[in-house]
C-alpha positions as MATLAB code, in Angstrom:
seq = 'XXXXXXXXXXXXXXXXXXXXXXXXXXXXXXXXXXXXXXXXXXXXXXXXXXXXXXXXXXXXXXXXXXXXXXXXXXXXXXXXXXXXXXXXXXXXXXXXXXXXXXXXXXXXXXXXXXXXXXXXXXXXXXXXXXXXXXXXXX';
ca = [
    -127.652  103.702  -14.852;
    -124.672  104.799  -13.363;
    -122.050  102.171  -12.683;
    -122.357  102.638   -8.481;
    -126.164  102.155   -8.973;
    -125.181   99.091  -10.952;
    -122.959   97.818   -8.025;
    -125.180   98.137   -5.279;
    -127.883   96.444   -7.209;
    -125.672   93.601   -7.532;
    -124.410   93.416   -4.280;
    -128.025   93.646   -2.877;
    -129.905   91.178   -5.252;
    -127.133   88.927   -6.028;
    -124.111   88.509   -3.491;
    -126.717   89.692   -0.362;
    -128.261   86.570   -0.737;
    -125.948   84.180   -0.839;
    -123.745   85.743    1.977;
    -126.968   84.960    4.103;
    -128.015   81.800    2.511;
    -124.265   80.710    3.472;
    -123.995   82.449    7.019;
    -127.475   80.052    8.213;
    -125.684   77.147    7.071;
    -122.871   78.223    9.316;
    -125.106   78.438   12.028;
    -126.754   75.610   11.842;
    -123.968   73.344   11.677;
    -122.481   74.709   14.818;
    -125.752   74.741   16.250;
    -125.921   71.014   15.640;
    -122.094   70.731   16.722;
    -122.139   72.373   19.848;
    -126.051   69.909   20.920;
    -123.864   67.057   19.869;
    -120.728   67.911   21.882;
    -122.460   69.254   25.101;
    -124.184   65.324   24.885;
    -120.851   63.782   24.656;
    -119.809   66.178   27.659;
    -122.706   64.894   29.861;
    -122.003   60.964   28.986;
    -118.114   61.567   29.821;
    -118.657   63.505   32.908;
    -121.347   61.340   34.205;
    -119.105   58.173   33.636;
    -116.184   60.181   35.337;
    -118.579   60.684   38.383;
    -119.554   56.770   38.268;
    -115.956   55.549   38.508;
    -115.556   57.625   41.111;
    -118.282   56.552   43.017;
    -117.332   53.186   42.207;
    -113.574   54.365   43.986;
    -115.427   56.008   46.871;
    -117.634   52.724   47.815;
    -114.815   50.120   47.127;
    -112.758   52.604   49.774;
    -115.978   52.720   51.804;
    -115.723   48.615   51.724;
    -112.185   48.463   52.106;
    -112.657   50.562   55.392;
    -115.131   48.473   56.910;
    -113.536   45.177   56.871;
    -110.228   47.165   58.298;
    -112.317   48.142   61.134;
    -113.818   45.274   61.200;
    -110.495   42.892   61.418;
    -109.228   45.522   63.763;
    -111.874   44.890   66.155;
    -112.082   41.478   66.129;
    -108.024   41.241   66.377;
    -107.579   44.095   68.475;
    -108.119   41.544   71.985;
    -105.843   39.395   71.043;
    -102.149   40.228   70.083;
    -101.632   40.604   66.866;
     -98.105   40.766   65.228;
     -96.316   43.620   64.233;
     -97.048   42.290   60.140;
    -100.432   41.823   60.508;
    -100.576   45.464   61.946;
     -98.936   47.136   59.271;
    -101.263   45.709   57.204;
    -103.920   46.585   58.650;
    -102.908   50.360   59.167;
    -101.704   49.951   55.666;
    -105.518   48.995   53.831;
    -106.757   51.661   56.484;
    -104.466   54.610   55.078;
    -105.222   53.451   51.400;
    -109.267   53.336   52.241;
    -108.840   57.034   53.285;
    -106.377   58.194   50.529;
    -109.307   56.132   47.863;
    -112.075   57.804   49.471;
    -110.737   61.581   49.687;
    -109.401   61.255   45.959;
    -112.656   60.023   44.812;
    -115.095   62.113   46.758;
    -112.776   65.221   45.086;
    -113.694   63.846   41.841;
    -117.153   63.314   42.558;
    -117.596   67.173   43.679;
    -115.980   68.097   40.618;
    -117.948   65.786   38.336;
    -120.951   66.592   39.789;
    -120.977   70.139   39.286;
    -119.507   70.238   35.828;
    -122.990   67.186   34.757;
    -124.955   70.283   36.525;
    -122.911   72.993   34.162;
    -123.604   70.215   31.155;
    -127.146   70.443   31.419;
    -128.241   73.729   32.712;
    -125.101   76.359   31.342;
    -123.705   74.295   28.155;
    -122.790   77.752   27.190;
    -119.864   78.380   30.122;
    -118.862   74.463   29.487;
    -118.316   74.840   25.756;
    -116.455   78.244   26.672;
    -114.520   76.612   29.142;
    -113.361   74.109   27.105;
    -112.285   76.420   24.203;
    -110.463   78.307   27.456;
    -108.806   74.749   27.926;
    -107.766   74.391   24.263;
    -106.670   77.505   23.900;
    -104.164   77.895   26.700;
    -101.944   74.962   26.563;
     -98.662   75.506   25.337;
     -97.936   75.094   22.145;
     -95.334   72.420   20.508;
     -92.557   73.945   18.059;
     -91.714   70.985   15.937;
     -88.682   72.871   14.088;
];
């Protein structure tokens, strides 16, 4: 046997085998990675949506009992304080709710991406990693 013959048998009976015996490991364990971080994506996103449905109905609240003092008040003549209080809780019910109904739409659609596209998530997310700047410690 020539010596080439004697190298491709080796490579094929011996190293071929454990190159794929190694490469399924591989894939399994990012297989198993990538389930398990795609779950942590959908708990995190769908508690970032529920705090900020939590922010949208406290604003929601907030709103109502603005309107509501305003309307009851509104007859009578009210002093300049107790105005600017009230126009203050009504600007900080709208600023709540258009912050948190911002996150919501956001939240919502990346739960949707979790579930349905984990691929495009886990890409985006490398995307993320990948392009912040990095630190020089020197």
């Amino acid at each position: 046997m020539k010596i080439t013959e004697q190298l491709y048998q080796d490579f094929t009976e011996k190293m071929l085998p454990k190159i794929n015996e190694g490469l399924v490991i591989t894939k399994d364990y990012f297989m198993d990675l990538g389930g398990r971080y795609i779950k942590y994506l959908i708990v995190s996103d769908t508690l970032d949506l529920l705090i900020g449905l939590v922010f949208f109905i406290t604003g929601a609240v907030i709103m109502r009992k603005v309107m509501k003092h305003m309307k009851d008040k509104w007859d009578n003549q009210i002093s300049d304080e107790a105005a600017g209080m009230i126009i203050t809780g009504f600007i900080i019910s709208i600023v709540m709710m258009v912050i948190s109904f911002f996150c919501i739409l956001g939240d919502a659609k990346n739960v949707v991406k979790d579930i349905f596209i984990p691929e495009i998530r886990i890409i985006e997310e490398i995307r993320d990693y990948t392009n912040r700047p990095q630190v020089n410690n020197n």
